[in-house]
N, C-alpha and C positions, 0 to 999 in steps of 0.2 A: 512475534512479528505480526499475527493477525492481531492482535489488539489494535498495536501501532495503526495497521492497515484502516481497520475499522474505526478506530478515533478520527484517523484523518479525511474518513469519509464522511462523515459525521459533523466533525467541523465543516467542510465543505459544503454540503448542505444547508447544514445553520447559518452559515456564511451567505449562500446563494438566496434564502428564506428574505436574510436583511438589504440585499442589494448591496453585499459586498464581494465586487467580482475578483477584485486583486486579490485580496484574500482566497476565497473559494479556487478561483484557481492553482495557484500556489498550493493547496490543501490538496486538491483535488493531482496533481503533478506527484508529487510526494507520494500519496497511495499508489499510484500507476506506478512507481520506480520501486518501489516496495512490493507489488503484484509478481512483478516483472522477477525479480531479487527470489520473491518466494517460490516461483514456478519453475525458475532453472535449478535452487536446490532441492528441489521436488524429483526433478528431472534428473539430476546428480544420483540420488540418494536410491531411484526407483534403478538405475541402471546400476550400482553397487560401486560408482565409482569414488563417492564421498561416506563415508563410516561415520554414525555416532555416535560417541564413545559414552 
C-alpha cells in the first residue's frame, strides 16, 4: 500500500510540475484516501483488534 501511496504522489507532483491540475489532484485525493486506509489499519493492528495471519 505505501508504493501505491508513494506512486500517486509522485504522479501528482509530475502532474502539478506540467500544469496539470485535474490530474494532480485526482492523484493527489487517492493518496489521502490511501494515507487515511493505511493509518486506521495501523491503528487496528497496534490495538490487536485486526491479526495478520
Amino acid at each position: 500500500m505505501l508504493g501505491w501511496i508513494l506512486a500517486l504522489l509522485a504522479i501528482a507532483a509530475i502532474a502539478a510540475l506540467f500544469g496539470l491540475n485535474k490530474i494532480s489532484g485526482i492523484a493527489l485525493t487517492g493518496a489521502k484516501i490511501l494515507i487515511v486506509v493505511a493509518l486506521v489499519l495501523l491503528i487496528l493492528i497496534a490495538l490487536g483488534i485486526v491479526a495478520i495471519a
